[in-house]
N, C-alpha and C positions, 0 to 999 in steps of 0.2 A: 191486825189481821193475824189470823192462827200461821203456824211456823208451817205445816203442810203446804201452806198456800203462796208464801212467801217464797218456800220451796219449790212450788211451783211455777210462780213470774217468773222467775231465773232461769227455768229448764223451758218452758215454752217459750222463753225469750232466745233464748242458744238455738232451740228447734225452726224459730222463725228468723233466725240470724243465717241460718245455714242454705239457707232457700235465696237465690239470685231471684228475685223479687223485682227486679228492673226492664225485662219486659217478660211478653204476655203467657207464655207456657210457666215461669215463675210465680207470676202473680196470682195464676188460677192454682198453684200446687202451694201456694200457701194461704189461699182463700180457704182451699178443702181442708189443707190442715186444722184451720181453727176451727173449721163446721167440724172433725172430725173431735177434734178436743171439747168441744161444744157441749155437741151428744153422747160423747163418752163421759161426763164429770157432769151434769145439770140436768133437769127437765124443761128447759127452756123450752120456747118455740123459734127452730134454726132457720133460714131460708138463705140460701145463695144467689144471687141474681146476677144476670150475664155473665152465666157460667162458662160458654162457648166462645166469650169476646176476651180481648186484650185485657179490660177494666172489669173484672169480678167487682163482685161488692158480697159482702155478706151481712146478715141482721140476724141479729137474737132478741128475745121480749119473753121478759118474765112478769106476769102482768097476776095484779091481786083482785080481788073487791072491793070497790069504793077506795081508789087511792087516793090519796090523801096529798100526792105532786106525781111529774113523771118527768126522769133522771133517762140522759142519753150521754153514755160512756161511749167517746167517739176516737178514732186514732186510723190510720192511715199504713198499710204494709207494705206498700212501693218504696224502691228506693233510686237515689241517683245513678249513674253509672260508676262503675268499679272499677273502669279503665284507671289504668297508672299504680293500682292498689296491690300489693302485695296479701296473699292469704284473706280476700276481703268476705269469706265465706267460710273460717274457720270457727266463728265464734267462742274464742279460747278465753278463759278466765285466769288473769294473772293477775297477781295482789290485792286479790279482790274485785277486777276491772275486766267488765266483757268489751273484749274488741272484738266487731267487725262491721260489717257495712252496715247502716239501718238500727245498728244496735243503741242510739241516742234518739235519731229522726227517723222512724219513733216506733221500732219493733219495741225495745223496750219498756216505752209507755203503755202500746198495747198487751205486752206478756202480763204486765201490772193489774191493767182494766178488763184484761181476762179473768186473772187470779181473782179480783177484786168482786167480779158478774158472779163468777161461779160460788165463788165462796157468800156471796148474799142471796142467790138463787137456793141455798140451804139454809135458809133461816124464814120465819115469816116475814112477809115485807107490808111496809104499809104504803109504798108506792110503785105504780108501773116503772119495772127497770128496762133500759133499751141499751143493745152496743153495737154497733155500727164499727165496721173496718172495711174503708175502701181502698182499691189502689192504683186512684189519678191523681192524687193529690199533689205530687212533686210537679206534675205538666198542666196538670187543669183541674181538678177539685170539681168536677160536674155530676160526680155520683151521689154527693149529701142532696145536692140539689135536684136532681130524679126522683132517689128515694122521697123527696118530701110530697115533690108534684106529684106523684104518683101515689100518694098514701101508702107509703110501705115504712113510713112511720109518719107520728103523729106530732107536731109541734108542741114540743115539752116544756114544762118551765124551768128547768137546768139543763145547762149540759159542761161533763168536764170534757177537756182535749186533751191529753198529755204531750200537746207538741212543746220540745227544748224550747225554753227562753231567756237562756243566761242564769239558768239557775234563781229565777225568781216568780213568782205566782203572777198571773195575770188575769183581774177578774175581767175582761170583755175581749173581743176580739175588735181587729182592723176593719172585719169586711170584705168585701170584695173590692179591688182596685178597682 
């Protein structure tokens, strides 16, 4: 990925570090955020949904001609509670290392797979891109599962999650319990 854009996971990652994401006047003020970085850096197609509730969600789709797969960069902006945490909202970078709350599970994965949309959103593509960022996932994970019922996306043949797993790749998920 270009150094601009690298540059950029980092600083939307800090941006989305700084947002108490934990309940629901946060989770909508960093839902708009990303609609905001969105439409500013891509010509996506942005759409926010339950924008007025606890549980925002938002969706982008950069969709081509005759795609050839369709790719859902999916990640989660809620976080747990901050209680007992010192400066959990500072997102400061020391030796290299961004601390704060959300900044592993998994603002950071999404600062990534933003950088990652946007920067492929400027090149031809040969497959519909999708990115999805909800934020129930820490209590209930029931907005992938809306968006699908509801066609507000399409059941893709990939998708990455950057949710932490020990520092190792996982090609499948558990499921639902």
């Amino acid at each position: 990925m270009e150094e601009k854009y690298v540059n950029a996971s980092v600083a939307w990652t800090q941006q989305f570090c700084r947002i108490n994401s934990f309940l629901g006047a946060g989770k909508r003020e960093v839902v708009f955020l990303a609609e905001k970085i969105l439409k500013e850096s891509c010509d996506a197609n942005v759409t926010v949904y339950d924008a007025d509730t606890e549980e925002p969600y938002i969706i982008a789709a950069k969709t081509c001609e005759n795609p050839k797969f369709q790719l859902l960069l999916e990640g989660h902006l809620d976080v747990v509670s901050p209680e007992g945490m010192e400066h959990p909202f500072d997102a400061e970078i020391k030796d290299g290392i961004l601390y704060g709350r959300g900044s592993v599970d998994m603002k950071g994965g999404c600062g990534s797979m933003l950088a990652a949309f946007v920067n492929a959103c400027q090149k031809p593509l040969e497959g519909d891109l999708y990115l999805m960022f909800s934020t129930d996932e820490e209590y209930a994970g029931e907005e992938i599962k809306k968006a699908l019922e509801k066609d507000y996306l399409p059941k893709v043949d990939f998708a990455l999650i950057a949710e932490p797993t020990g520092g190792t790749m996982a090609t499948a998920h558990k499921g639902e319990a």
